[in-house]
Steps between C-alpha positions, in 0.01 A plus 500: 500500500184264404376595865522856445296479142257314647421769799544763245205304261278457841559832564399633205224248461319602848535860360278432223289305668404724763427783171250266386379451801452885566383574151210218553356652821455833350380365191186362733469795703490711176245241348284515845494886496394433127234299584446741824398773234272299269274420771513820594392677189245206436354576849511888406299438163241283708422763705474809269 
């Protein structure tokens, strides 16, 4: 029974871990496509 609660807990621990894994790589793509546009509005104000 103790084995089966402790697969159940690594389970569900792996679960989560890979969420915050996934949430953290879009998190930097969003902030590079962030920082993507502010250059590219900076450059666009240069050149006008």
């Amino acid at each position: 029974m103790y084995l089966l609660t402790f697969i159940g807990g690594a389970m569900f621990g792996e679960i989560v871990t890979l969420f915050l894994h996934c949430c953290l790589i879009v998190g930097k793509e969003s902030d590079r496509q962030w920082e993507e546009e502010q250059i590219m509005r900076k450059d666009e104000k240069q050149e006008k």
